[in-house]
N, C-alpha and C positions, 0 to 999 in steps of 0.2 A: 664727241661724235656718237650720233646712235647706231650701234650693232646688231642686227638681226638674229632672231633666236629660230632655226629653223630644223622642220622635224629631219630626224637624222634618217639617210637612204633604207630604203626595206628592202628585203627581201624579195626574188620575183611568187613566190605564193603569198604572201603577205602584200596585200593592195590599200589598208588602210589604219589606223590606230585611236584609241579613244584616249583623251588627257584625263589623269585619273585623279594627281594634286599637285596644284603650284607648291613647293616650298619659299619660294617669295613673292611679295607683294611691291607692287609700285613703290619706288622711294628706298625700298630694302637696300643695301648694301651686298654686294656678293664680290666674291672672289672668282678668280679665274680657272674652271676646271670645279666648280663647287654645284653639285645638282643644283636643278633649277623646278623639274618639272620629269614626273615619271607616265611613259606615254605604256598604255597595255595594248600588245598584239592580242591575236588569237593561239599566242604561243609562249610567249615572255613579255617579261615588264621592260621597254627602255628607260635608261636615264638621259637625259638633254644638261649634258655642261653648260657653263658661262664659256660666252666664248673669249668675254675679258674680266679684268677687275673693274668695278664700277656700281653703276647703280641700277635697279632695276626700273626698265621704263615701262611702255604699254604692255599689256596683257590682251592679246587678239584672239586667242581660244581659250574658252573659258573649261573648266571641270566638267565633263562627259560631255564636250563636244569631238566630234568626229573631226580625224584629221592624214593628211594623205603626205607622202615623202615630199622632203624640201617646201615644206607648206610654211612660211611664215608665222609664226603664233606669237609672237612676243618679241621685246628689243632691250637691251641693255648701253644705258648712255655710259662711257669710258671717258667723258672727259670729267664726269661729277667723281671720279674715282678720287681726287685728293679731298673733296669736301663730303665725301661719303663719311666720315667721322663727327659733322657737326652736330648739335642738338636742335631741337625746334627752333631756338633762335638766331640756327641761322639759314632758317629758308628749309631745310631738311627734316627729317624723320628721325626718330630719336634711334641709332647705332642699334643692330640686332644686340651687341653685346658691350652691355657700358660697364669700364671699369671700375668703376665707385660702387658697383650694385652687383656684388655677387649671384650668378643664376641658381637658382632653387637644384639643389643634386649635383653641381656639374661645377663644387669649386676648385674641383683639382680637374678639373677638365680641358687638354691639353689645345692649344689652338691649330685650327686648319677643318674641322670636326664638318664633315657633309650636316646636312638635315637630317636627314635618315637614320646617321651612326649618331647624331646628339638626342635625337626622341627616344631610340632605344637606350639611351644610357639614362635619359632622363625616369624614362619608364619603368625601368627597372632596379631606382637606384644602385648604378654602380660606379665603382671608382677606379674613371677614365684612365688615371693614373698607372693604373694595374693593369692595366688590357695592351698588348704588343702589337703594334702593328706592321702590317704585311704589305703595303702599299708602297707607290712612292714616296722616298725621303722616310720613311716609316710613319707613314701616313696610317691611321687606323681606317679599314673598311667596316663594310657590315656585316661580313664573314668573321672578321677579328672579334666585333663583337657576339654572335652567336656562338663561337667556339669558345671564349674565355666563357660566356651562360653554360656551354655544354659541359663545360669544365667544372665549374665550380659548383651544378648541380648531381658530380657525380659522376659523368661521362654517359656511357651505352650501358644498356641492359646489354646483357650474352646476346650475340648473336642476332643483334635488333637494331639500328639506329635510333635514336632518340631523336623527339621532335623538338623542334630549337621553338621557342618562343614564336610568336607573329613576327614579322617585320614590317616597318613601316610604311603605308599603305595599302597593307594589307584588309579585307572585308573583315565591317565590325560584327565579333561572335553577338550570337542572340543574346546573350547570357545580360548584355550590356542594357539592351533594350529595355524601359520600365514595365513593370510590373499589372497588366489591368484590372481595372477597376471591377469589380464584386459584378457579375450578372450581366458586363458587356460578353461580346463576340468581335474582339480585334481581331483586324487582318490589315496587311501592309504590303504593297508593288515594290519590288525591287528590279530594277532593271538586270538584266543577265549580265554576266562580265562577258569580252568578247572569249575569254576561254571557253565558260561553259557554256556560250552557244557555237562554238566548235567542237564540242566534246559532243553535245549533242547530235549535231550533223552527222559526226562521223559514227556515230552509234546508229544513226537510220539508218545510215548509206550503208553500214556491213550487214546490217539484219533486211534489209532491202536487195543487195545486189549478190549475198554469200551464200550458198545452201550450206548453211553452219548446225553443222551437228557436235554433239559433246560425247569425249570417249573418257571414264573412271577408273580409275585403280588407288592400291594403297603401298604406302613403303612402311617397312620397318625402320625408321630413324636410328637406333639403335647402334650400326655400324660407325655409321657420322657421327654422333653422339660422342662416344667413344675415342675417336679419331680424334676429335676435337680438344675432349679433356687432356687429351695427351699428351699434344702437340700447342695446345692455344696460346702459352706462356712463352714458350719458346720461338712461334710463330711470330708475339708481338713485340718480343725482344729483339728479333732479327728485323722485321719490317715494320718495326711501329705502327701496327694496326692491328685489329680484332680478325680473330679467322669464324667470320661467320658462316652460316648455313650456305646463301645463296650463291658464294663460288662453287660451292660443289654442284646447287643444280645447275647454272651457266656452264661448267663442265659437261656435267652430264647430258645436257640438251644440245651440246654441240657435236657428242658422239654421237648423238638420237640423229642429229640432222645429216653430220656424214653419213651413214648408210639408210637413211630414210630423203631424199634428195629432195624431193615432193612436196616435205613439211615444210623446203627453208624457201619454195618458188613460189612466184605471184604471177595472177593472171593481167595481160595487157591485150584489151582487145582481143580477137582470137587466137593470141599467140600466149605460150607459158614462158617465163622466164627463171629460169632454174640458175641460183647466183652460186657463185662462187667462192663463193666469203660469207662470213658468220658475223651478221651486225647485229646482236642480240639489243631489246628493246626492255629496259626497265624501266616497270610500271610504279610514282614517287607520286604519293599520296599529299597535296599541299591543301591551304586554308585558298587557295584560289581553284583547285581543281587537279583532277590526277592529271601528271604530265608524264611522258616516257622518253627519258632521255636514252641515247644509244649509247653500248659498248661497242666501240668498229673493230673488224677484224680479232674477233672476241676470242678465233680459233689459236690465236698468239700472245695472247695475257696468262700468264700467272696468276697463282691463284690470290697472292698479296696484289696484284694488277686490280686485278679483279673488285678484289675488297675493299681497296681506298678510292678506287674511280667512283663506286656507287655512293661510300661516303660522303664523296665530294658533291656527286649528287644530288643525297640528299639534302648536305646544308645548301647549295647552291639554289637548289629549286624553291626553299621554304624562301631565303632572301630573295629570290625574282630574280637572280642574277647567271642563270641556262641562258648559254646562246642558241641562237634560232637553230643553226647549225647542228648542234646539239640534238635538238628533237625531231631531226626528221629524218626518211630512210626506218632502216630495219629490215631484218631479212624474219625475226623473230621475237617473240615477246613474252615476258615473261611478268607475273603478276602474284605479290604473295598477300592474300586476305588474311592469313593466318596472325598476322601481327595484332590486326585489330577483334581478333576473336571467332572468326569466320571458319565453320566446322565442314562444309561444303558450298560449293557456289558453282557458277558455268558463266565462264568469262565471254567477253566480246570479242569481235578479231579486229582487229586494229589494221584494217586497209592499209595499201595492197595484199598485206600478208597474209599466209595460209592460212596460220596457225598462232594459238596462242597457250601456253602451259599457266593453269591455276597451282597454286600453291596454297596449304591449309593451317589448320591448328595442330600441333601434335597434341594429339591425346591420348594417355595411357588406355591400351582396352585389350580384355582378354583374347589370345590367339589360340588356334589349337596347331603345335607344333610338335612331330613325333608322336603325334595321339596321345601329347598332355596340354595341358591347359598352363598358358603362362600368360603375363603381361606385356607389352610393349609398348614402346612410345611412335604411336601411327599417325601417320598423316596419308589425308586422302588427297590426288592429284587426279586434274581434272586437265582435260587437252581439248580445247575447242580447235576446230578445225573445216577449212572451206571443204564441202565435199565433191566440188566442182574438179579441182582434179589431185583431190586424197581419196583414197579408198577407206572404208573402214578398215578394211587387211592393214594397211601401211600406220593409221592412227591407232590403233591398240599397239599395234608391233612400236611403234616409236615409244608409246608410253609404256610400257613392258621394259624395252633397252634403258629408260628411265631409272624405273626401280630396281630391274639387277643391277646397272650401277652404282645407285647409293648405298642397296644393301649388300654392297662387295666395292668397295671406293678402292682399292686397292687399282683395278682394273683401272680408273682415271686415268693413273700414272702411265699404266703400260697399253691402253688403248687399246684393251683384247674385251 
């Protein structure tokens, strides 16, 4: 019997999806619950399960066709499931994985393996064997594999996530592209993914609809600095995780917000909405486009809360695997260029929200402190901000409460 492969329900802001890659072809064999086909919002990647074991049938939307909720795109026949094993001779497609023919990389490669989790192991010569999995039945995901990579490369610089490798389906880097020829002028169309023509939108829309002004200051790192070496070993012995910087600014921006109320409200029509709650918005730099997944109720995490939610984050958004859910809302947003080298910059406000906090490079630079000259490790913070209804009075004072609390974190704890 042929089974309908249909795009899974969306979202009510999400009205449509583009199919990015079949991982099977007509004839293929699949299992039940095994991708079939990754669909790209203007937010996140879906995956499209088998909805049985069997074979795969037609293919009705092809690779960068547009496609809309419970749309039909493809069918899977469940009764060829028991002769889904034959070879060409008998009437079928020769088995994605025949036993007599060991797969290149992947001979200890354990069975049940999606597409996705088999490319990346293929790609990066590793041994399947070795990698734990976190799924059902101890199924390996694609999280399983990007963490046993993160692992065995070493883990995290201090205070930094590290970038997990591409995943697969991910945009192929330039780097891949050949080489031209001597005295040409190559150029090539790429059509936009539906992220970054969302990312775009919402960049006209806040520089269109915000009177977005930027307010500057610097902190002395030094305190956190400090704090950190002190504590960090201890920190990740108790809560297995790294005590990086940016719990301290999500701290610190959320006392900013309590007595700055202004910074955390959005405008709706001619009314302000001044929230209640701290859904702080971190800004995850991926090979498809920045994505800002939310902290909710940020004003009740810990500071190890804190630290492992972004983690998860980060691996999660390189894999495609944020739910929609995940990126939308925010009462506040926070964005650190400083990772990738960035000495100052003036962020964008990430609609509806106020405000948004930039974060930099530290760099060591002489200070005059007591009328002597010493060095410290500074970073510049930058506040973009609606000025529609922040004052400049309220955007310096927020980022001022800023920097006296990193350079006095003590204060975090006791909220003075």
């Amino acid at each position: 019997m042929s089974i309908e492969i249909k795009v899974p329900g969306l979202p009510e802001s999400v009205s449509e999806a583009t199919v990015v890659t079949w991982h099977k072809q007509p004839g293929d064999a699949v299992a039940r619950d095994e991708n079939l086909v990754d669909l790209e919002t203007d937010k996140v990647v879906l995956e499209v399960p088998s909805p049985a074991d069997g074979v795969m049938g037609e293919i009705k939307a092809g690779e960068g066709d547009t496609v809309t909720a419970d749309q039909v795109i493809g069918s899977v026949d469940d009764s060829a499931a028991a002769g889904a094993g034959k070879g060409a001779d008998g009437g079928g497609k020769e088995p994605a994985q025949d036993k007599d023919k060991p797969q290149a990389g992947t001979a200890t490669e354990p069975p049940g393996f999606s597409p996705a989790v088999r490319r990346l192991v293929e790609e990066h010569g590793l041994d399947a064997a070795a990698i734990e999995g976190s799924g059902p039945g101890g199924r390996v995901t694609k999280e399983d594999v990007l963490r046993h990579m993160e692992s065995a490369s070493g883990g995290e610089r201090e205070g930094e996530p590290s970038a997990p490798a591409p995943a697969a389906g991910d945009a192929p880097q330039a780097s891949a592209a050949p080489a031209p020829a001597p005295g040409t002028r190559p150029e090539r169309r790429v059509p936009m993914t539906r992220l970054r023509q969302r990312i775009a939108e919402r960049l006209v829309e806040a520089q269109q609809t915000a009177a977005m002004l930027t307010t500057f200051n610097e902190v002395n790192m030094q305190p956190v600095m400090d704090l950190r070496a002190r504590y960090k070993e201890r920190f990740e012995k108790v809560h297995d995780i790294k005590l990086g910087f940016m719990s301290f600014f999500v701290k610190a921006s959320i006392e900013a917000l309590k007595r700055f109320p202004a910074v955390n409200a959005s405008i709706d029509g001619k009314d302000i909405i001044y929230h209640g709650y701290h859904d702080i918005g971190i800004a995850v730099s991926t090979d498809r486009g920045l994505v800002v997944p939310v902290l909710r109720d940020a004003e009740h995490m810990s500071f190890a809360d804190i630290e492992g939610t972004i983690v998860d984050f980060g691996r999660r958004a390189q894999a495609g695997k944020l739910a929609i859910d995940e990126l939308t809302g925010g009462t506040f947003s926070i964005t650190n260029g400083g990772i990738f080298g960035s000495l100052l910059s003036t962020p964008i406000l990430n609609p509806p929200q106020s405000a948004i906090l930039g974060m930099h490079k530290i760099q060591e630079r002489p200070m005059a402190e007591n009328g002597q000259v010493v060095v410290r490790p500074m970073m510049y913070l930058a506040l973009s901000y609606d000025h529609r209804i922040v004052d400049g009075k309220e955007a310096v004072s927020f980022l001022v409460t800023i920097k006296d609390m990193l350079e006095d974190p003590a204060r975090l704890l006791l909220e003075v």
